[in-house]
TORMIKE-364082 format. One record per residue (C-alpha): residue in one letter; x, y, z. Coordinates in nm, 3 decimals. Each point is the difference from the previous one (the first is absolute). Last residue first. Example, Ala and Ser with C-alpha at 12.3 -4.5 7.8 and 13.67 -1.06 7.14 Angstrom:
% residues 2
S;1.367;-0.106;0.714
A;-0.137;-0.344;0.066
//
This chain:
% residues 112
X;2.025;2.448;-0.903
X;-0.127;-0.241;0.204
X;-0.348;0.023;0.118
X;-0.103;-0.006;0.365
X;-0.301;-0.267;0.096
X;0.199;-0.231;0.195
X;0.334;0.083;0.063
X;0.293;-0.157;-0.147
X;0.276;-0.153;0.237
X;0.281;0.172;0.003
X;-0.078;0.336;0.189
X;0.353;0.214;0.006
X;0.167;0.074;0.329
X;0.284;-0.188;-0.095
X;0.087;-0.172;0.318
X;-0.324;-0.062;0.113
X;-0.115;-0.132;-0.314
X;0.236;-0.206;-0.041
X;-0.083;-0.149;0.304
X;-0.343;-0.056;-0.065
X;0.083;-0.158;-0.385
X;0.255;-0.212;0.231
X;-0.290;-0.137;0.248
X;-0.228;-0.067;-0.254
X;0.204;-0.200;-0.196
X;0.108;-0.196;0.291
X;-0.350;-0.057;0.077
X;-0.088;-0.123;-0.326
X;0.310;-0.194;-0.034
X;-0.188;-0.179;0.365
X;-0.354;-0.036;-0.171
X;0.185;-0.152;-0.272
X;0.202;-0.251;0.196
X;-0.343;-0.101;0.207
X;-0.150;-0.049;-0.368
X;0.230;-0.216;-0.129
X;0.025;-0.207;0.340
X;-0.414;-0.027;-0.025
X;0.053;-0.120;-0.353
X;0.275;-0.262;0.066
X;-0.248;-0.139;0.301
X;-0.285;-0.002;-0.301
X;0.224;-0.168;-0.214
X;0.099;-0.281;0.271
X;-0.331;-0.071;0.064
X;-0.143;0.086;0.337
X;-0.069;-0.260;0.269
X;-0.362;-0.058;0.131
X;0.042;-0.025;0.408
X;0.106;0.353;0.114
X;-0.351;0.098;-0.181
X;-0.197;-0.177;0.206
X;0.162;0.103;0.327
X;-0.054;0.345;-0.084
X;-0.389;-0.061;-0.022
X;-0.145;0.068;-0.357
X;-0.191;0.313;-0.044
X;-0.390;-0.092;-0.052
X;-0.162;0.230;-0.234
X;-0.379;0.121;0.127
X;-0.190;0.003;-0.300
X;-0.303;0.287;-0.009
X;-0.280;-0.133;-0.264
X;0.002;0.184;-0.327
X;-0.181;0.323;-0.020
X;-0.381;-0.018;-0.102
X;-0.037;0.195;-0.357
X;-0.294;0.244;0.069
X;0.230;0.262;-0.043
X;0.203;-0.110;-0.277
X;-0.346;-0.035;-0.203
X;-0.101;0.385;0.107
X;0.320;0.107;-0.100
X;0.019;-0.184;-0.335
X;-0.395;0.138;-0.056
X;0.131;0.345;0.077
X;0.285;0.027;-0.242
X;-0.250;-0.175;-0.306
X;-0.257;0.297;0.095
X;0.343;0.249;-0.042
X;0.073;-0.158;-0.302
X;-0.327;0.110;-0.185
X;-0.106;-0.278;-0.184
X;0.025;-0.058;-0.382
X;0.146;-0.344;0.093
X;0.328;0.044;-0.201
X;0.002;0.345;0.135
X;-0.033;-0.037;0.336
X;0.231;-0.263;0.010
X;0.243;0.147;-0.111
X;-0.092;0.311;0.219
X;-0.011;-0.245;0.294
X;0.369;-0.139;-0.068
X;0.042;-0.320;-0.200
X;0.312;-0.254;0.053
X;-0.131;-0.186;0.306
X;-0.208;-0.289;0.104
X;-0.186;0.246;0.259
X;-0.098;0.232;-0.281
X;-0.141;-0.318;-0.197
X;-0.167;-0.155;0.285
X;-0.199;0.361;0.078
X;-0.108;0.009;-0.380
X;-0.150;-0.334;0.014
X;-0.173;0.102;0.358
X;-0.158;0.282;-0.180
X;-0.137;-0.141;-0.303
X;-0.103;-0.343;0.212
X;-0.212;0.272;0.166
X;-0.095;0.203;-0.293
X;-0.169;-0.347;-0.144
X;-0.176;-0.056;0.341
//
């Protein structure tokens, strides 16, 4: 009973956070790979939550509730930077075309 309460005390404080098994391991005198299995074998008999469905509102519903004015100002904002995004796009591609030199940076190649 006492290695039990043992056990499941040093399962809560690896779930809780900020100690690793050999931490653990060694502040318990316990070999880390024992405290490893009892955290999997808690997690698996750990029932998962219950499934939610989520409920999208109806069109019509959300027609009805006006927006703020700051949120309309924010969803112009945004619609001009996806546009100047575009645009930016567009010229770095063209530029590209016409130079024949690759502008934008590659991922994974060094610079030199």
């Amino acid at each position: 009973m006492k290695e039990r309460k043992l056990r499941e005390r040093i399962v809560a404080e690896y779930l809780l956070g900020g100690l690793s098994y050999r931490m653990l391991g060694e502040k318990h005198g316990i070999n880390f790979y024992q405290i490893r299995r009892w955290v999997l074998k808690h997690q698996g008999q750990m029932k998962s939550p219950p499934k939610v469905k989520s409920v999208k509102p109806s069109p019509d519903l959300q027609r009805d509730v006006p927006l703020p004015s700051d949120v309309k100002e924010l969803q112009a904002q945004l619609l001009r930077a996806r546009l100047e995004n575009e645009v930016l796009l567009e010229v770095i591609k063209i530029a590209e075309e016409e130079t024949g030199i690759p502008i934008r940076k590659k991922a994974g190649t060094r610079q030199s």
